[in-house]
TORKE-806121 format. One record per residue (C-alpha): x, y, z; residue number from 0; chain. Coordinates in Angstrom, 1 decimal. Layout:
<atoms>
ATOM|xx|yy|zz|seq|mol
ATOM|X|Y|Z|NUM|A $
...
</atoms>
This chain:
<atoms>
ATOM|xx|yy|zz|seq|mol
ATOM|-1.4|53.1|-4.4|0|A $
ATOM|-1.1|56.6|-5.5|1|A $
ATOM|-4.0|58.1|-7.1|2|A $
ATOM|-4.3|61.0|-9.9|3|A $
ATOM|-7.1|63.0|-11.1|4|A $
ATOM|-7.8|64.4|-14.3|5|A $
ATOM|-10.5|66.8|-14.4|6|A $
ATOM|-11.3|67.9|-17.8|7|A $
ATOM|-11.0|65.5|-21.1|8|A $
ATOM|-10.5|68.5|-24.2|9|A $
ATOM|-8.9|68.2|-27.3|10|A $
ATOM|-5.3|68.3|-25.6|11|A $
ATOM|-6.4|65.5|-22.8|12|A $
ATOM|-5.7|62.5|-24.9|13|A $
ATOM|-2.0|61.7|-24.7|14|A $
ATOM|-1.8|62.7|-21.3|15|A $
ATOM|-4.4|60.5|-20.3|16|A $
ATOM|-2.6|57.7|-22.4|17|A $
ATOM|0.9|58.3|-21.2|18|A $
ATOM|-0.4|58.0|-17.5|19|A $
ATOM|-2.7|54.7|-18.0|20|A $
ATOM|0.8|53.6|-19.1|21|A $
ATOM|2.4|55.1|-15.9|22|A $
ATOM|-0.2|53.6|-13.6|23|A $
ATOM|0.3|50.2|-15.2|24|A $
ATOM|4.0|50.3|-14.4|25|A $
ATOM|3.7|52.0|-11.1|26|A $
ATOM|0.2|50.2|-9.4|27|A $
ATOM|-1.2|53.7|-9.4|28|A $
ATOM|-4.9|54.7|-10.1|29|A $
ATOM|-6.4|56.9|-12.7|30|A $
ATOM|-9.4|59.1|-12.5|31|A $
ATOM|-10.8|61.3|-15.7|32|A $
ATOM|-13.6|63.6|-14.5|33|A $
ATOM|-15.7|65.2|-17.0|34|A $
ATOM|-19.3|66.8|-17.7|35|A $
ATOM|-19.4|64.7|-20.9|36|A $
ATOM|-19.2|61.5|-20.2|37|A $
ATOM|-18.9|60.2|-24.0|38|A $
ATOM|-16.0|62.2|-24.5|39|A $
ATOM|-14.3|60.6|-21.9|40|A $
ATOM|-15.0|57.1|-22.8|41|A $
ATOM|-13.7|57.9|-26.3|42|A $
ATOM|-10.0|58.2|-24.7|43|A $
ATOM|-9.7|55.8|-21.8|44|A $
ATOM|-8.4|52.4|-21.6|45|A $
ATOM|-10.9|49.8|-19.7|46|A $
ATOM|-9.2|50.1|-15.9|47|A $
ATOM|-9.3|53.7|-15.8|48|A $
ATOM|-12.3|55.5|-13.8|49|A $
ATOM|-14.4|57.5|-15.8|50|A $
ATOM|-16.8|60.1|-13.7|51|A $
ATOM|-19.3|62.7|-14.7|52|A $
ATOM|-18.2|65.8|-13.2|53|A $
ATOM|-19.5|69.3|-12.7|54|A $
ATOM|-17.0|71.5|-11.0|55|A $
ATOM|-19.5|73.7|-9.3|56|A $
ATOM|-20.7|70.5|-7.2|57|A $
ATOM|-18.5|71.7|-4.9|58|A $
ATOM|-19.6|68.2|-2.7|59|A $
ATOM|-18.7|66.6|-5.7|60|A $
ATOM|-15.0|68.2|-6.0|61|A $
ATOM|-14.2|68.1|-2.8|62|A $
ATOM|-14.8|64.1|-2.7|63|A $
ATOM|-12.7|63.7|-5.6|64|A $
ATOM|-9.7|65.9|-5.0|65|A $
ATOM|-9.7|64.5|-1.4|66|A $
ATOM|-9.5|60.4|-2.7|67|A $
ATOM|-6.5|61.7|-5.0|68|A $
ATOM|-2.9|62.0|-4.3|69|A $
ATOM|-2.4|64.6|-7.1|70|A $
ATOM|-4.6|66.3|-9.3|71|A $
ATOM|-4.1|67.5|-13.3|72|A $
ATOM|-6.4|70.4|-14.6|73|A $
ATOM|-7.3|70.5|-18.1|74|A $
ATOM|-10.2|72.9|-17.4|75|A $
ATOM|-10.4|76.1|-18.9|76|A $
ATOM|-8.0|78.1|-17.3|77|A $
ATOM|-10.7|80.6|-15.6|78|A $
ATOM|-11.9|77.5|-13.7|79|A $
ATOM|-8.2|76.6|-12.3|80|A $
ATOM|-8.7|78.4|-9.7|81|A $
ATOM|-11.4|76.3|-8.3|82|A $
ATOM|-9.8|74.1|-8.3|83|A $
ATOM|-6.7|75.1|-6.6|84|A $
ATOM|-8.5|76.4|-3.5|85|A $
ATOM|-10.2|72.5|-3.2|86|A $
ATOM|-6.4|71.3|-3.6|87|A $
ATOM|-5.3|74.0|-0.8|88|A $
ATOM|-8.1|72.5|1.8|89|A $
ATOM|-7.4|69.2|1.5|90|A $
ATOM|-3.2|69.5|0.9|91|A $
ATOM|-3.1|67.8|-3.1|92|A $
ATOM|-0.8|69.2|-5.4|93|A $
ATOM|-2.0|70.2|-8.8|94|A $
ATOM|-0.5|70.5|-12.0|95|A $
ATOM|-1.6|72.6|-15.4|96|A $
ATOM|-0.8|73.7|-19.0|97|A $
ATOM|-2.5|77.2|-18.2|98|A $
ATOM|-0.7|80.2|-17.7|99|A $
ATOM|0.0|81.5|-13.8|100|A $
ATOM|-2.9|83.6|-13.0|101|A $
ATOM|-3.0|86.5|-10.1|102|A $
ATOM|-5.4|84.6|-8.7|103|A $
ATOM|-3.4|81.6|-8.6|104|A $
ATOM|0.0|83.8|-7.5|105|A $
ATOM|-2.1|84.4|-4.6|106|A $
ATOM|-2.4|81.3|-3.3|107|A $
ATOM|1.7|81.2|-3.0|108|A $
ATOM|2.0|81.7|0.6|109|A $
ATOM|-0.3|79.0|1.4|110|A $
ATOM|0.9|76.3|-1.0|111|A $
ATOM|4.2|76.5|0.1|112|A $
ATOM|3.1|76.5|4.1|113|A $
ATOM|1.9|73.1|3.4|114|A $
ATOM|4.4|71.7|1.4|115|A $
ATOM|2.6|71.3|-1.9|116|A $
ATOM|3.6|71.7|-5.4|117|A $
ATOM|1.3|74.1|-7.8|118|A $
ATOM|3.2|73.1|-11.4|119|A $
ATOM|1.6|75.4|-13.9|120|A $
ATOM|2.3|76.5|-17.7|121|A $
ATOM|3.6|72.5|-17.9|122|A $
ATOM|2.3|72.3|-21.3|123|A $
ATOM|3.5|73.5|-25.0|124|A $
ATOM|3.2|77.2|-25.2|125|A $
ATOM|3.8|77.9|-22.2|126|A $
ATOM|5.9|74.8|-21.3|127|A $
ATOM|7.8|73.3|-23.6|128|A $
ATOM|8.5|76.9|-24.4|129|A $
ATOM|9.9|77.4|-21.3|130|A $
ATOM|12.1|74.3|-21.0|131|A $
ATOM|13.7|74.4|-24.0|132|A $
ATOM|14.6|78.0|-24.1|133|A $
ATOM|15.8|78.3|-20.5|134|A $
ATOM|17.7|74.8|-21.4|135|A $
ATOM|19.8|77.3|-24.2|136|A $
ATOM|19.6|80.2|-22.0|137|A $
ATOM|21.6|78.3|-18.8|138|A $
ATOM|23.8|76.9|-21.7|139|A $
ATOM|24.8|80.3|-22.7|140|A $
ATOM|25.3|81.6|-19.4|141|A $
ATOM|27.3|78.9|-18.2|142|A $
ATOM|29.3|79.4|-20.9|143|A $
ATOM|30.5|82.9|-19.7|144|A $
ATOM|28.7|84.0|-22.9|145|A $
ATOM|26.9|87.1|-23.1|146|A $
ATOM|23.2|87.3|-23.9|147|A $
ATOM|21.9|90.2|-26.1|148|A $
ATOM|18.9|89.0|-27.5|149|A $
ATOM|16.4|86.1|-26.8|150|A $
ATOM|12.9|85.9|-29.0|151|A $
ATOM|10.6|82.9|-28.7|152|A $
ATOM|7.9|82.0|-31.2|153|A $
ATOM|5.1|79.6|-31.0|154|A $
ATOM|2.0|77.8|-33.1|155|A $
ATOM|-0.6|75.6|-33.6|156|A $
ATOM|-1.1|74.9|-37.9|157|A $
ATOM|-2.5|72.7|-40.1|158|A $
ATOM|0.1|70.0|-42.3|159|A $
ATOM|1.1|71.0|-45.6|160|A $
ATOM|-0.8|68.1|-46.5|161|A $
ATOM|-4.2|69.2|-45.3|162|A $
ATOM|-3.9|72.5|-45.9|163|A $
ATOM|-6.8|73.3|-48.0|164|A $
ATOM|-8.1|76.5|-47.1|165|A $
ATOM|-6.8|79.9|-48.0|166|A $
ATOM|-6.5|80.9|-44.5|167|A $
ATOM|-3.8|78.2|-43.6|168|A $
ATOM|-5.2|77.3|-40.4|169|A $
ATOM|-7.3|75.3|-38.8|170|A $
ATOM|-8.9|74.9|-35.1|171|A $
ATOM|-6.0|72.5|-33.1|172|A $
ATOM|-7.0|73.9|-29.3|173|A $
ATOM|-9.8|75.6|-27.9|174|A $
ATOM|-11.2|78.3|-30.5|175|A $
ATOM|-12.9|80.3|-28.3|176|A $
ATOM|-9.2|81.6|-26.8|177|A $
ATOM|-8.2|81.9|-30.6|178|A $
ATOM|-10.9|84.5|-31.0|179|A $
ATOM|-10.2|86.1|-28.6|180|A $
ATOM|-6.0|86.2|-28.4|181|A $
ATOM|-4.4|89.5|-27.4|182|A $
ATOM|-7.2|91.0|-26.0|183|A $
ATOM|-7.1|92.3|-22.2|184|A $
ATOM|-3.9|94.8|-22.4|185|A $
ATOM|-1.2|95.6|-25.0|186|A $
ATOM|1.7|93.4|-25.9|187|A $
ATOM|4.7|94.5|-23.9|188|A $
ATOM|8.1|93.8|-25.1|189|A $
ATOM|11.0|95.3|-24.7|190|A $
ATOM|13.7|95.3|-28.0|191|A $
ATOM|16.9|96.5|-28.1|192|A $
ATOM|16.3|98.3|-24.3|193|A $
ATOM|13.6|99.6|-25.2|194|A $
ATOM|9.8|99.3|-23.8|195|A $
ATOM|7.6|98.5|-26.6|196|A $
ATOM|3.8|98.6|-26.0|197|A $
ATOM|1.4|97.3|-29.4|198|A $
ATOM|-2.3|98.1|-28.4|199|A $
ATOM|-4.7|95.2|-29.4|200|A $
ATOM|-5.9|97.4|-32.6|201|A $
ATOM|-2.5|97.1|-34.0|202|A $
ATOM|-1.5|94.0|-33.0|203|A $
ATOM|-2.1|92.2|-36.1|204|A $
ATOM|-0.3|94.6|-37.9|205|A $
ATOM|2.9|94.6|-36.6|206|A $
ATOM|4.4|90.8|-37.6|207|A $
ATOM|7.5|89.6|-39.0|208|A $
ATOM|8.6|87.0|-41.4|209|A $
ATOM|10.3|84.0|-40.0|210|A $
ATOM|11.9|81.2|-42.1|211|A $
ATOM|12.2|77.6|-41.1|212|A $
ATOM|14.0|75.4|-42.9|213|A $
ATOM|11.8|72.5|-44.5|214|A $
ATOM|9.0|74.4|-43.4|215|A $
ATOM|8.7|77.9|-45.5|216|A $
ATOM|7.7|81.3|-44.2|217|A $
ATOM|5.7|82.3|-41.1|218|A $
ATOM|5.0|85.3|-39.9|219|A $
ATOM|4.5|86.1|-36.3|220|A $
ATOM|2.9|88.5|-34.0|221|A $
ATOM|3.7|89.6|-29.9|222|A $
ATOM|2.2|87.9|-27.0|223|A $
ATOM|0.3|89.6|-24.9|224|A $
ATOM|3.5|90.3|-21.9|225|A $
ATOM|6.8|89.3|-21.9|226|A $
ATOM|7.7|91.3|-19.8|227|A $
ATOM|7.0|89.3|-17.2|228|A $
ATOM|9.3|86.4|-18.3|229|A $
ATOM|12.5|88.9|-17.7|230|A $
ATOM|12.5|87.8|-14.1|231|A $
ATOM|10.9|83.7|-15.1|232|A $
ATOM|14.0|83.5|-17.5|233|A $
ATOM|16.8|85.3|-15.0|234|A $
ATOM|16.8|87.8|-18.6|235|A $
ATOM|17.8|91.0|-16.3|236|A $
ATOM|19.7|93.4|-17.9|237|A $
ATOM|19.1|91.5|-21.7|238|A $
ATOM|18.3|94.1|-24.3|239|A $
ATOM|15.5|92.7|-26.0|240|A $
ATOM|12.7|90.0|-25.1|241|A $
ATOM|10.0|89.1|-27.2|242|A $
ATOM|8.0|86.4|-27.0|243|A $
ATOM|4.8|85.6|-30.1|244|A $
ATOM|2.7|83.6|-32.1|245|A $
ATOM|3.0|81.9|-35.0|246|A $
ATOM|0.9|82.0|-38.1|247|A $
ATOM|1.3|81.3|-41.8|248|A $
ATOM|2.0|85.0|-44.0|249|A $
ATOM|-1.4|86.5|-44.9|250|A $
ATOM|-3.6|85.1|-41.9|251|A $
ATOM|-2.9|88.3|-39.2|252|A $
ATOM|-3.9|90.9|-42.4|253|A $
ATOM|-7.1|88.9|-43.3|254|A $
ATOM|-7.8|88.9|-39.2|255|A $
ATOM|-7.4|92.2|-38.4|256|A $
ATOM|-10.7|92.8|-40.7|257|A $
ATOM|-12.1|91.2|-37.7|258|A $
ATOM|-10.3|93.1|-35.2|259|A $
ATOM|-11.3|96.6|-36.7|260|A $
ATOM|-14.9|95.5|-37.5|261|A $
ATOM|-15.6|94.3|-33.7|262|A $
ATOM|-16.1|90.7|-34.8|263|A $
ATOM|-13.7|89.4|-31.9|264|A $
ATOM|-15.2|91.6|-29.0|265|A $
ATOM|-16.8|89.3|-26.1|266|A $
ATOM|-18.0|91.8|-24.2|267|A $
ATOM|-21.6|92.4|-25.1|268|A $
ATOM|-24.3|90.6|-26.2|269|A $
ATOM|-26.1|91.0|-30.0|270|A $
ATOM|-29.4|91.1|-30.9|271|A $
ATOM|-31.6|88.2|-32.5|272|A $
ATOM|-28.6|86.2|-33.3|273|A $
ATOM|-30.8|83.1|-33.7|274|A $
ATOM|-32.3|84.6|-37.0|275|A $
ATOM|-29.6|86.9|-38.0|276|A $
ATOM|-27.8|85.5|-41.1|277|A $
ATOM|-23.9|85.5|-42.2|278|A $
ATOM|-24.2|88.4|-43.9|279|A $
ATOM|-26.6|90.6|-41.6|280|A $
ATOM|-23.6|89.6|-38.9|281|A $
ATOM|-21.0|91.6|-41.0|282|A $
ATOM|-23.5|94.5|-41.9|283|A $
ATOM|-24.3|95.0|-38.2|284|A $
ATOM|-20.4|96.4|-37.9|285|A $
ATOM|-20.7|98.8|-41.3|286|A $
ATOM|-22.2|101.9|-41.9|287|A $
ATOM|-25.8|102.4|-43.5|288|A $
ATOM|-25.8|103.1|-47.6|289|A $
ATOM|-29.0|102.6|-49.8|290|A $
ATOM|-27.8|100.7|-52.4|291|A $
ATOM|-23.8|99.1|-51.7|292|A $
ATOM|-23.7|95.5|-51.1|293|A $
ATOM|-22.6|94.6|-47.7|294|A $
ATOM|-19.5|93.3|-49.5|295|A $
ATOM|-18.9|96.3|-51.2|296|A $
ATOM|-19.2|98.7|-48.0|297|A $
ATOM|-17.0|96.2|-46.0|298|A $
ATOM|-13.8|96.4|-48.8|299|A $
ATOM|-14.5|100.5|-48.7|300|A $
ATOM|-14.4|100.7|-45.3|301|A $
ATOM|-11.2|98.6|-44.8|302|A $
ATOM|-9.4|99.8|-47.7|303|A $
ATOM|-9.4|96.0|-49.3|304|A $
ATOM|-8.2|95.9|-53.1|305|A $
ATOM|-10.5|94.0|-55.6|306|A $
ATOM|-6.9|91.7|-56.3|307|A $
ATOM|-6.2|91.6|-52.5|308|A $
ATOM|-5.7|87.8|-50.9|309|A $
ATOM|-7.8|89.0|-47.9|310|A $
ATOM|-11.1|88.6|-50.1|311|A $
ATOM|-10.5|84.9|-51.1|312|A $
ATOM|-9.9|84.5|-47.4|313|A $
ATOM|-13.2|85.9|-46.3|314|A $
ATOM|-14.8|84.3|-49.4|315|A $
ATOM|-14.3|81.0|-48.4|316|A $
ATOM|-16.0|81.5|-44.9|317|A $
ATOM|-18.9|82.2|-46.7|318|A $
ATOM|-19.4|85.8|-44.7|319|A $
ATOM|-22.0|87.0|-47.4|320|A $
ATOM|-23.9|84.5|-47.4|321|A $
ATOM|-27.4|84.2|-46.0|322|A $
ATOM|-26.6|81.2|-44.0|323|A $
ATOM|-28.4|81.5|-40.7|324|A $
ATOM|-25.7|82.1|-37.4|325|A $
ATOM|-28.6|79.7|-35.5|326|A $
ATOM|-27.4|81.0|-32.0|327|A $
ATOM|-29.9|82.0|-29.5|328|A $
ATOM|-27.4|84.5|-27.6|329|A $
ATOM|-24.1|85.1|-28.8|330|A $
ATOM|-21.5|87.7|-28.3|331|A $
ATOM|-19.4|89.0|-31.4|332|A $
ATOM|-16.9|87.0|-30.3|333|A $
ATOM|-19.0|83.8|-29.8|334|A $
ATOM|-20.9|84.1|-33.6|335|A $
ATOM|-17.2|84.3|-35.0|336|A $
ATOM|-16.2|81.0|-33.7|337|A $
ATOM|-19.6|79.6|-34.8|338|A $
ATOM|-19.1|80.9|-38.6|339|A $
ATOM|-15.1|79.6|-38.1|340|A $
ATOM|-15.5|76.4|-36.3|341|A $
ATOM|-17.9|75.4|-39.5|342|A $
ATOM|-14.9|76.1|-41.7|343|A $
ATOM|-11.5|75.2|-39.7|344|A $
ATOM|-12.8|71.7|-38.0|345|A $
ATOM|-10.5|69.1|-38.5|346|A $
ATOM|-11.3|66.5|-40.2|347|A $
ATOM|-10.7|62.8|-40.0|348|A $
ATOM|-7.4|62.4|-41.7|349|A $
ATOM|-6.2|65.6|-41.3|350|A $
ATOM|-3.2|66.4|-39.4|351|A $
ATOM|-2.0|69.1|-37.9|352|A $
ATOM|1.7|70.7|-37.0|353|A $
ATOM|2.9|72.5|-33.6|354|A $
ATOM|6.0|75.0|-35.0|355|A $
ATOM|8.4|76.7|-32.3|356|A $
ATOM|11.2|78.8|-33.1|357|A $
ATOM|13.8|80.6|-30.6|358|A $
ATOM|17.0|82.9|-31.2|359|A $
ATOM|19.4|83.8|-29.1|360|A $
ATOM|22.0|86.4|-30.2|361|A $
ATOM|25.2|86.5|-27.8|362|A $
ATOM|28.2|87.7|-27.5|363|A $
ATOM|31.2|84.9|-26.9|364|A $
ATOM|33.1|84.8|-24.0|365|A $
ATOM|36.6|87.1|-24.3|366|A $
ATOM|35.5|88.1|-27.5|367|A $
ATOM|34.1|91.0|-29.4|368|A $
ATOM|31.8|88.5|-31.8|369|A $
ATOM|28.4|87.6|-31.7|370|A $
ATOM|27.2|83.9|-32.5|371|A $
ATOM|23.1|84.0|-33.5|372|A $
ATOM|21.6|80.5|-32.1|373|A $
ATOM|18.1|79.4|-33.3|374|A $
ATOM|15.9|76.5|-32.4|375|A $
ATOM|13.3|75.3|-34.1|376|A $
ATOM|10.7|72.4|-33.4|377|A $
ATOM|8.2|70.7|-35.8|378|A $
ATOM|5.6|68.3|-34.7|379|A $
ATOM|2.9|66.9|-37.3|380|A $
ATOM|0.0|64.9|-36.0|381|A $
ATOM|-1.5|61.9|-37.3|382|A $
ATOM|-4.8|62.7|-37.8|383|A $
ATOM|-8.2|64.6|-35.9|384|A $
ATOM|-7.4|62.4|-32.5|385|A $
ATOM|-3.9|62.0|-32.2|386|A $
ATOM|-2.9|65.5|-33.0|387|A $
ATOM|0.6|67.0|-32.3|388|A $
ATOM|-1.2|69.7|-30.0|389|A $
ATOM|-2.4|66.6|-27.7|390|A $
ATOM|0.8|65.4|-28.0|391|A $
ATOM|3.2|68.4|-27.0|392|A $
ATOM|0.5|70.0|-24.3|393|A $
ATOM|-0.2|66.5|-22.9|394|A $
ATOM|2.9|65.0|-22.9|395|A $
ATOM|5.3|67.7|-20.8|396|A $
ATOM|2.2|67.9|-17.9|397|A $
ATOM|2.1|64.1|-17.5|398|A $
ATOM|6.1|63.5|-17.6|399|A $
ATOM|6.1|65.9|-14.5|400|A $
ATOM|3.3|64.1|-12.8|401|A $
ATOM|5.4|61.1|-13.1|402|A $
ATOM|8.5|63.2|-11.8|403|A $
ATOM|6.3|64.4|-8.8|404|A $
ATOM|5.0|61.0|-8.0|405|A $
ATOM|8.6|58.8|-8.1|406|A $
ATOM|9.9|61.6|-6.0|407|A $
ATOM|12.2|62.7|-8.5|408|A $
ATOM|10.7|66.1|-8.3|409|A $
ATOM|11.5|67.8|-5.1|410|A $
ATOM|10.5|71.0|-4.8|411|A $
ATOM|7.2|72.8|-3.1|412|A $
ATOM|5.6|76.1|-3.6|413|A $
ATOM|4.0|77.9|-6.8|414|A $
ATOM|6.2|77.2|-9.6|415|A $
ATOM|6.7|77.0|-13.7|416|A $
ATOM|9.4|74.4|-15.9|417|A $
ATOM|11.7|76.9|-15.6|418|A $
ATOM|14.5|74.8|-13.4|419|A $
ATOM|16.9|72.3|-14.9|420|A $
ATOM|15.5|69.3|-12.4|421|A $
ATOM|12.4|69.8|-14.3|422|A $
ATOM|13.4|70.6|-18.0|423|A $
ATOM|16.5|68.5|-18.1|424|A $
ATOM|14.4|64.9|-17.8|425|A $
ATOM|11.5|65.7|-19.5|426|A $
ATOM|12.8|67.6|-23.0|427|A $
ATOM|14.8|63.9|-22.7|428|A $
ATOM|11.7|61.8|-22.3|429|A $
ATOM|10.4|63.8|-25.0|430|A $
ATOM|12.6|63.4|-28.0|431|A $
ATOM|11.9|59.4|-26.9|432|A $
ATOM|8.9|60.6|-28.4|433|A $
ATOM|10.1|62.0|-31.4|434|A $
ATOM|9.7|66.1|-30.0|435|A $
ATOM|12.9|67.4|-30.3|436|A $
ATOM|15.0|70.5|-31.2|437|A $
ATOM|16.7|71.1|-34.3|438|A $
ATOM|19.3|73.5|-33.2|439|A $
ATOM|21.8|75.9|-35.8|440|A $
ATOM|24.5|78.7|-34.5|441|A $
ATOM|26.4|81.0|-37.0|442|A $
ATOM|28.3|83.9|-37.0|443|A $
ATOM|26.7|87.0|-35.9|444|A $
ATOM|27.8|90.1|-38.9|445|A $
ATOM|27.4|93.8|-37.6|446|A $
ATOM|24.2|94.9|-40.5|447|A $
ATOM|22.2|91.6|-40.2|448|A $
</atoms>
């Protein structure tokens, strides 16, 4: 009987955890969902599947789990992965994530492919299905004999036109704290047209574009942190431009880069008596002294914000001015953000949310002098505040390749991402089965568009 571990039970946890109690049904295999909070995991198990109270710095703990499993899934925060990993190494259990590849984790290469195991990493949306369905166009294209001249990749997490009821157009749908905190740690490296492009974090949010989706209206998106290192991941050598970003609704990065500027997303330092401190003293701590102006009235001078500009019903309605009390006994900027945000952008019950993706590809065709422009595009709405379309499209991709892996239909070893068509090829089937597919359109390419 094969066994698999879970260790972590989040807000993405819940449709992987239901596709593999279906697995595990079919197969005779075993389930385990480890997690510090018990209640959370009860909430999204079936009866036959183990639940255990976990703390990942028992390390007695971990290494008596990992070693009674045949193949462990972490849905920890991804600066705990690593933790995990080395328990895998010792006890030779492969592991699979949605996290990005960390230089930690790139470390452990030599070792994991020594003993034969398989590290599968960045097996969730963005990265992951990201990966799959673009390198599914990009091998297309190349097979082809096409030429590729431009590839750009766009991904996010939203709220459904239907409960969209706040003037920011977003809501939380994965872990907020890594909202706040998004493009921090480096510039966004590009490279367009063959040239290096390099967007410091204090400009980030001011450098978008518009992007139109049919059925869908207008987003506008902004650069990841490095996709640069995707040239080599994608075989993009020699391809002009390469941009991967984020997807958000037009208006959302103006409105956010008050925060930026003010130092409302910095997690670097602690503030002072945070417990007392109300809404408004938070936003005054960031401005200048004046005797008389209002804290809202210094905050629109000193970021040049009209009296008729959107950005004000936006921070109106997280009631920044108020004197709510923050309530938080330590908290870093950062951390008394998410407070006042996570009071405002919860889901509710019914609420749904949407995952949006959108790639293009510019090429130019085989024997020919014209250019064909191919874009992609994936919508996903959820059904409400548990079975949300971000569980769906993270979960989903990480537990079809644990299936892969354990049917032996997956045969490869070493560090790896769903960049390879014996990974991307099954599961982007298995996933329009459940209703996540592409939408793909290709039309002429005109020298001035």
């Amino acid at each position: 009987m094969k066994k698999i571990l879970i260790i972590g039970a989040g807000m993405s946890a819940a449709q992987l955890i239901k596709y593999l109690e279906q697995q595990t049904s079919q197969y005779n295999w075993s389930l385990t969902v480890a997690d510090k909070n018990i209640s959370v995991i009860r909430k999204k198990v079936s009866p036959g599947t183990k639940v255990v109270k976990f703390d990942l710095f028992d390390v007695d703990k971990r290494e008596k789990l990992v070693e009674e499993s045949d193949v462990v899934v972490s849905l920890l925060p991804a600066r705990f992965h690593i933790e995990v990993a080395r328990t895998c190494l010792k006890f030779g259990r492969s592991l699979f994530t949605a996290s990005y590849e960390s230089d930690e984790m790139r470390e452990l290469a030599g070792e994991i492919e020594q003993k034969g195991l398989l590290f599968l990493n960045e097996t969730g949306l963005d990265p992951g299905i990201d990966h799959m369905s673009a390198m599914n166009i990009i091998d297309r294209i190349k097979e082809a004999g096409h030429k590729l001249l431009d590839f750009e990749s766009f991904t996010g997490g939203l709220i459904a036109p239907d409960s969209d009821d706040n003037p920011w157009h977003y809501k939380f749908t994965w872990n907020p704290r890594n909202v706040v905190v998004a493009g921090q740690g480096g510039p966004a490296k590009f490279i367009q047209e063959g040239k290096y492009k390099y967007i410091p974090y204090n400009r980030l949010f001011r450098r978008t574009e518009l992007i139109e989706i049919e059925g869908y209206g207008r987003f506008e998106g902004y650069a990841n942190r490095d996709s640069l290192k995707y040239i080599k991941q994608y075989h993009l050598e020699g391809v002009p431009t390469v941009y991967r970003g984020t997807l958000r609704r037009p208006g959302f990065c103006r409105a956010w880069n008050v925060f930026v500027q003010l130092g409302m997303t910095d997690d670097t330092y602690y503030m002072e008596n945070t417990e007392d401190m109300t809404y408004r003293e938070f936003v005054n701590s960031f401005l200048y002294y004046h005797p008389s102006d209002s804290v809202r009235t210094k905050l629109f001078h000193y970021m040049h914000i009209d009296q008729d500009s959107d950005i004000i019903e936006k921070l109106d309605c997280l009631d920044l001015f108020s004197d709510k009390k923050l309530g938080l006994k330590k908290a870093t900027p950062a951390q008394a953000l998410q407070h006042i945000l996570m009071k405002k952008w919860h889901l509710k019950p019914e609420d749904r949310d949407m995952i949006v993706m959108w790639h293009k590809f510019i090429y130019r065709e085989k024997g020919k002098r014209s250019k064909k422009e191919l874009t992609s595009s994936l919508v996903v709405e959820g059904r409400n505040e548990e079975d949300t379309a971000m569980s769906r499209t993270v979960g989903l991709p990480l537990a079809m390749a644990v299936k892969l892996y354990l049917t032996g239909k997956l045969n490869v070893t070493g560090l790896h991402i769903p960049n390879f068509k014996e990974i991307y090829e099954p599961i982007l089937a298995e996933l329009k089965e459940y209703g996540i597919g592409f939408n793909e359109k290709i039309r002429d390419k005109k020298n001035g568009d």
